[in-house]
NUTOR-121182 format. One record per atom (N, C-alpha, C, O): y negated, x, z; atom name; residue number from 1. Coordinates in steps of 0.02 Angstrom, whole numbers, plus 50000, padded with zeros to 5 digits. Layout:
<atoms>
       y       x       z    a     k
       Y       X       Z   CA   NUM
...
</atoms>
This chain:
<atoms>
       y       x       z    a     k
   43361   52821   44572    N     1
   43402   52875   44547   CA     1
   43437   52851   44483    C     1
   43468   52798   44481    O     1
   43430   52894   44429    N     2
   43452   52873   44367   CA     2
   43531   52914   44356    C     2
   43546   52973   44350    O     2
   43575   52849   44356    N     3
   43642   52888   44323   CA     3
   43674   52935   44263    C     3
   43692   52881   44239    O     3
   43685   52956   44242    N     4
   43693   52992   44183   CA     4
   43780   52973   44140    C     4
   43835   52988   44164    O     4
   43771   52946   44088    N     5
   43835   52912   44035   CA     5
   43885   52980   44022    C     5
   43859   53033   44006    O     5
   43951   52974   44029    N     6
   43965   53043   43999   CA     6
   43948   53063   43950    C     6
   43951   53125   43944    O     6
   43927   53032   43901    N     7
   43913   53056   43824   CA     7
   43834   53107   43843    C     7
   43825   53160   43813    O     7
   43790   53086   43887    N     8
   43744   53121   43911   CA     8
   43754   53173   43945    C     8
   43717   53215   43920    O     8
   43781   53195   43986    N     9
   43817   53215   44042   CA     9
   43849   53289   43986    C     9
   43822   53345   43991    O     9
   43905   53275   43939    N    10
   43914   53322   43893   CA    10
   43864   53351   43862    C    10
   43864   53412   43857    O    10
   43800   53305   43833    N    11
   43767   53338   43780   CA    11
   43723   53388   43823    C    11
   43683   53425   43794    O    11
   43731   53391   43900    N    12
   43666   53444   43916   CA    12
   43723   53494   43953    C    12
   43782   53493   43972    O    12
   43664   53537   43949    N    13
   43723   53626   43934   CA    13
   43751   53640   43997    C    13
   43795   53683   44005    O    13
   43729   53608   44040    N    14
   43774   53637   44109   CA    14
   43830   53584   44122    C    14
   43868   53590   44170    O    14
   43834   53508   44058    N    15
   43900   53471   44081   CA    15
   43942   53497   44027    C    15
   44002   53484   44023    O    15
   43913   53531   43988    N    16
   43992   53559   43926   CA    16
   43999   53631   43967    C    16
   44051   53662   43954    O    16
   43966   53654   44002    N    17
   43998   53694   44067   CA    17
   44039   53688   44099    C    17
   44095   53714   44102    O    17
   43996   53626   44144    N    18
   44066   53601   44196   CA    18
   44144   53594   44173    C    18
   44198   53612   44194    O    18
   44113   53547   44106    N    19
   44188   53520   44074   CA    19
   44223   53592   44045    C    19
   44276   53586   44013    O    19
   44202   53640   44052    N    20
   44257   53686   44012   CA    20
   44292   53729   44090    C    20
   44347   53751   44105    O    20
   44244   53724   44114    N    21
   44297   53748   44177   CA    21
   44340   53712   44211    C    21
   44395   53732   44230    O    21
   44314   53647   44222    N    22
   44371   53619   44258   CA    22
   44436   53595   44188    C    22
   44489   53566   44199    O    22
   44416   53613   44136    N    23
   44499   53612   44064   CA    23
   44518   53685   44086    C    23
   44577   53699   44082    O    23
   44473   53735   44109    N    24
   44533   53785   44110   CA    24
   44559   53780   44191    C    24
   44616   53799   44208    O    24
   44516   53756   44233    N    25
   44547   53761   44312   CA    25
   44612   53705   44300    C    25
   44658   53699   44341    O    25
   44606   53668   44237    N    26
   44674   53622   44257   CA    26
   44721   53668   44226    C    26
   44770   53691   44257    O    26
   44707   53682   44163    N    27
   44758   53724   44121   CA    27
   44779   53779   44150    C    27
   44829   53802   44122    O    27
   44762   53806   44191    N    28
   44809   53873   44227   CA    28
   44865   53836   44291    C    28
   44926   53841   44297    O    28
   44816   53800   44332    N    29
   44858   53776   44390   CA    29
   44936   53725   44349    C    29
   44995   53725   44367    O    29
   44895   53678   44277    N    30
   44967   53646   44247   CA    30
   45018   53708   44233    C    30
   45076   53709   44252    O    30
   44988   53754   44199    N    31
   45034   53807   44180   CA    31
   45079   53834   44233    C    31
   45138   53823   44220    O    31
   45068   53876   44306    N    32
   45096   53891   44342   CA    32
   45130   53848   44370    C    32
   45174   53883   44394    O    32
   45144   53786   44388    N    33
   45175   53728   44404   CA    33
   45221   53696   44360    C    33
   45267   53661   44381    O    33
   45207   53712   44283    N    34
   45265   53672   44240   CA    34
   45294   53760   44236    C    34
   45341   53753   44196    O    34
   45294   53826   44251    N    35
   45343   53882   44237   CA    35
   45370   53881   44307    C    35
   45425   53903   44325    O    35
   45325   53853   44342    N    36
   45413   53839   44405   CA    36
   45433   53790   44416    C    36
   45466   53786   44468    O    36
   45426   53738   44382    N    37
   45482   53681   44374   CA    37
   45517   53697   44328    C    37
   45576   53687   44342    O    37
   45506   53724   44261    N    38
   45554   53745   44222   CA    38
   45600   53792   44237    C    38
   45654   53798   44209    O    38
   45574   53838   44296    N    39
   45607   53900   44301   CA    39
   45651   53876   44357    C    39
   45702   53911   44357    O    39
   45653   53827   44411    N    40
   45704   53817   44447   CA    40
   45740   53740   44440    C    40
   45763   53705   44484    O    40
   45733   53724   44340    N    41
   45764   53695   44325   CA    41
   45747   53589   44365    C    41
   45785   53540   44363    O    41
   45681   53596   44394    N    42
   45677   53529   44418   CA    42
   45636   53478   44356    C    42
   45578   53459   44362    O    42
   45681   53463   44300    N    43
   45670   53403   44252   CA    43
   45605   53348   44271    C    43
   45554   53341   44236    O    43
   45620   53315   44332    N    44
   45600   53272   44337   CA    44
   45487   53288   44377    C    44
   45435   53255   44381    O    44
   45503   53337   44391    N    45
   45425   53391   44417   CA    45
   45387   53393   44345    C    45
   45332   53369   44332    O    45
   45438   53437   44295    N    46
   45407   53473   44232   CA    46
   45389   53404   44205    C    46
   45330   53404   44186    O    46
   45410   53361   44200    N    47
   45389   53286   44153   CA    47
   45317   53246   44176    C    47
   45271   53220   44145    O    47
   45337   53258   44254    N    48
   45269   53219   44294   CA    48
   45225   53266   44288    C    48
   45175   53245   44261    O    48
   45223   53333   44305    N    49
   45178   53379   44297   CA    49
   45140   53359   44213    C    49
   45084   53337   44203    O    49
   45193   53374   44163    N    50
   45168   53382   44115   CA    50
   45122   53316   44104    C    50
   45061   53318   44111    O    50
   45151   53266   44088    N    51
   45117   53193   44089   CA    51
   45049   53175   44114    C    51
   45005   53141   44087    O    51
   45048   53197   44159    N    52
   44970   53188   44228   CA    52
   44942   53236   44227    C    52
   44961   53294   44234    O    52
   44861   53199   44215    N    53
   44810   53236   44238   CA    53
   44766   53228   44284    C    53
   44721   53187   44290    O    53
   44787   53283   44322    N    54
   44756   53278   44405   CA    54
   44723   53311   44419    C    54
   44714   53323   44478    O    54
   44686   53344   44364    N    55
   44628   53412   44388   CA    55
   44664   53459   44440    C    55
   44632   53472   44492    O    55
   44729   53485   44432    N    56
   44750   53535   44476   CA    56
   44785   53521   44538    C    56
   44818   53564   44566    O    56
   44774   53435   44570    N    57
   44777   53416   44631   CA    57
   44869   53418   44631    C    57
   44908   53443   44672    O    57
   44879   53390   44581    N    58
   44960   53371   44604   CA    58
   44996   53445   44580    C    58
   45042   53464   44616    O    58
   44982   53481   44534    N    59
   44996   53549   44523   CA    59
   45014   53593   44592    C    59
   45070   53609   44612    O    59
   44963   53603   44617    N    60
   44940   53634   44679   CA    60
   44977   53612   44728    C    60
   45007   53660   44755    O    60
   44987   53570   44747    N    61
   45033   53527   44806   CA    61
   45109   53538   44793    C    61
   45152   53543   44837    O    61
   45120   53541   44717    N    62
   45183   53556   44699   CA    62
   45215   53623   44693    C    62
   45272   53640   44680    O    62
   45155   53657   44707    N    63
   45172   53724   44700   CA    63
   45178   53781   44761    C    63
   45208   53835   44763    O    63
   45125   53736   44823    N    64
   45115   53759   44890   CA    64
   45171   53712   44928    C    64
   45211   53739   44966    O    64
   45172   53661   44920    N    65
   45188   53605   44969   CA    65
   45268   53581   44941    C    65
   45306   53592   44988    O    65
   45301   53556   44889    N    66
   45382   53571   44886   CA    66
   45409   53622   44869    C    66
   45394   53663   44825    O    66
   45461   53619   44911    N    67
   45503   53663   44910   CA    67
   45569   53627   44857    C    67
   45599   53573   44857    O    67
   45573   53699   44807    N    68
   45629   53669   44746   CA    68
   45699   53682   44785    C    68
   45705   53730   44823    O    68
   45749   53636   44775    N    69
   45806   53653   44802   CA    69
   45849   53712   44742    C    69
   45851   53701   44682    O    69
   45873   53760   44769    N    70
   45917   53797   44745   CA    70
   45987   53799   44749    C    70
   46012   53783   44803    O    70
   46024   53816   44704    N    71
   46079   53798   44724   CA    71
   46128   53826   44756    C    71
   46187   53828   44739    O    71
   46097   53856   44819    N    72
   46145   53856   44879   CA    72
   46129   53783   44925    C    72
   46169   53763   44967    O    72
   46059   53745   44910    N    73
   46060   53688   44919   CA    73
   46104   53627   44895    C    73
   46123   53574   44920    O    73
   46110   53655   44841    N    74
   46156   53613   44805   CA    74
   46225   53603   44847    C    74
   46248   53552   44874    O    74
   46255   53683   44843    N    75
   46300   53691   44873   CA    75
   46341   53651   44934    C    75
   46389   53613   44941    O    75
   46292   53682   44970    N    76
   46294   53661   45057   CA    76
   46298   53555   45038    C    76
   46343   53518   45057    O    76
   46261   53543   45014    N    77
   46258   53464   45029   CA    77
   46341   53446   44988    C    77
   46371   53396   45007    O    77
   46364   53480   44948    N    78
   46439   53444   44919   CA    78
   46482   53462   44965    C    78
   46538   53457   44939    O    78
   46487   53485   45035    N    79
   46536   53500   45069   CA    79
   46542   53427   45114    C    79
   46586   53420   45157    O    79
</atoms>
């Protein structure tokens, strides 16, 4: 079985395929993940989000799987 170099891999038409879907499958999932870290204000999400590229994986997890604290969270913990 013969491996294929990325530079090969790009030059034939179904890998500058692949590669454009999985830039936009990352670019939507980064997008919806850095407008709700920005939007509930979590700094330290929007930076890692932005920084890393995870093909969608850490996006996705961050978007299904934490929960942003709000600030009645806030709240409640200064009592």
């Amino acid at each position: 079985m013969h491996m294929l170099g990325m530079e090969q891999f790009i030059n034939m038409p179904s890998g500058k395929l692949a590669l454009m879907l999985i830039i936009i499958w990352s670019l939507i999932w980064k997008g919806f993940a850095l407008w709700k870290a920005a939007r509930v204000g979590s700094k330290p999400w929007f930076v890692i989000i932005l920084v890393l590229n995870t093909l969608g994986i850490l996006e996705i997890i961050y978007l299904f799987a934490v929960k942003p604290r709000t600030t009645l969270d806030f709240k409640n913990t200064e009592k």
